[in-house]
C-alpha positions as CSV (number, residue, x, y, z in Angstrom):
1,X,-40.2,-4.5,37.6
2,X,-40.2,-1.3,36.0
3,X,-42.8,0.8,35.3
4,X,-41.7,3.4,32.6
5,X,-43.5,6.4,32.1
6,X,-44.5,7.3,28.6
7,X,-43.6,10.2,27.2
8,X,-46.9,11.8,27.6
9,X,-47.3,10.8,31.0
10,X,-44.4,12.4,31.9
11,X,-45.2,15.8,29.8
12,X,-48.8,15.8,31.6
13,X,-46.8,15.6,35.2
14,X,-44.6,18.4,34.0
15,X,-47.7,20.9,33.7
16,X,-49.4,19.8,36.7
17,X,-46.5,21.1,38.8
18,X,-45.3,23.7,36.6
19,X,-49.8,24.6,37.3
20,X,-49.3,24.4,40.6
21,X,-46.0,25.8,40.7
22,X,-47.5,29.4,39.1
23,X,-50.8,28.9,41.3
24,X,-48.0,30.0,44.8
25,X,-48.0,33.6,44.7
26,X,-44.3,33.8,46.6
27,X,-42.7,32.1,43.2
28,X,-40.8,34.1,41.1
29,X,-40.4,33.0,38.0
30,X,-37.4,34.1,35.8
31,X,-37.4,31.4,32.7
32,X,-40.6,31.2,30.4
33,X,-43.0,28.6,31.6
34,X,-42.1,26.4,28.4
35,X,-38.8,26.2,29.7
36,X,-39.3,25.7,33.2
37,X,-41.7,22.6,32.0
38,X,-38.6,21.3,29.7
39,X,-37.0,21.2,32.9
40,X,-39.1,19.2,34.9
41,X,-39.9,16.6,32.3
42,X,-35.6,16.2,32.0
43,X,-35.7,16.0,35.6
44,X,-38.4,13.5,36.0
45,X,-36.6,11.7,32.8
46,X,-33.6,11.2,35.2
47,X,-35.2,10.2,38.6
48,X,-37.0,7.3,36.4
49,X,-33.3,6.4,34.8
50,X,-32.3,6.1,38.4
51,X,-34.7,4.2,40.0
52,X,-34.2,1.7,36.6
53,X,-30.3,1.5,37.0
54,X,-31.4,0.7,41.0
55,X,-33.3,-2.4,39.6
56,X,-31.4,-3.4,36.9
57,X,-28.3,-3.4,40.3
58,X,-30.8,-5.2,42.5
59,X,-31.7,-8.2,39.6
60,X,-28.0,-8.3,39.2
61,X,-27.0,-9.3,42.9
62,X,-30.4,-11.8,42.3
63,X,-28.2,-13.6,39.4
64,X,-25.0,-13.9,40.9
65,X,-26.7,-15.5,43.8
66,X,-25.0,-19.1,43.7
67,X,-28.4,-20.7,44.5
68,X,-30.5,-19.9,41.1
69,X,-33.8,-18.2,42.1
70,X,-37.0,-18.1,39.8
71,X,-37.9,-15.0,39.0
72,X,-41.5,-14.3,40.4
73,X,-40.9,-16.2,43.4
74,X,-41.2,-15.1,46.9
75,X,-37.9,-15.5,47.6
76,X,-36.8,-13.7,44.5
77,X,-39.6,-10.9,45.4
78,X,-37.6,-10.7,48.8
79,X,-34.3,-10.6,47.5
80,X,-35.4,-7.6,44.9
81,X,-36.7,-5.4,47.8
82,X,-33.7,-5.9,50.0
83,X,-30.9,-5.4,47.2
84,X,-33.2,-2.7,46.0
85,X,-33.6,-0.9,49.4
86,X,-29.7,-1.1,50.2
87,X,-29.3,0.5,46.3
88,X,-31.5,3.0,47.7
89,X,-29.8,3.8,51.4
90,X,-26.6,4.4,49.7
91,X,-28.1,7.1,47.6
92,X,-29.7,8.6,50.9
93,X,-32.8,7.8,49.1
94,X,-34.4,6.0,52.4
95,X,-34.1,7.1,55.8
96,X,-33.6,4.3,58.6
């Protein structure tokens, strides 16, 4: 289900909001723009390790489901979304 972000997609996110970060006049900046970018390529880095561990959680409550479900399925497609999603509340990530 994942859908890692190579290295240069990451890097090329990193100057588009470190771009539009230095395009807002009321930003003061007090590292160098290199590592301010460093920074936001570590923190997208470990968002997307987050969201992974989330999945990896979700397929694992999947598996220990005493009913096997196929991977692919509709059922399993449901399940991943709703173990996903309660992952996901108890961060604070989603707001009910």
């Amino acid at each position: 289900m994942s859908s890692r972000l190579s290295r240069e997609k990451i890097n090329f996110l990193a100057r588009r909001i470190l771009d539009s970060l230095f395009e807002n006049d009321q930003i003061e900046f007090l590292d160098e723009p290199n590592e301010i970018r460093l920074n936001i390529v570590r923190s997208i880095e470990d968002e997307l390790k987050l969201y992974e561990s989330l999945e990896k959680k979700a397929i694992e409550k999947i598996h220990s489901q005493k009913k096997a479900v196929e991977e692919g399925s509709r059922e399993w497609e449901i399940l991943f979304r709703k173990y996903y999603n309660e992952e996901l509340t108890k961060l604070g990530k989603i707001f009910e």
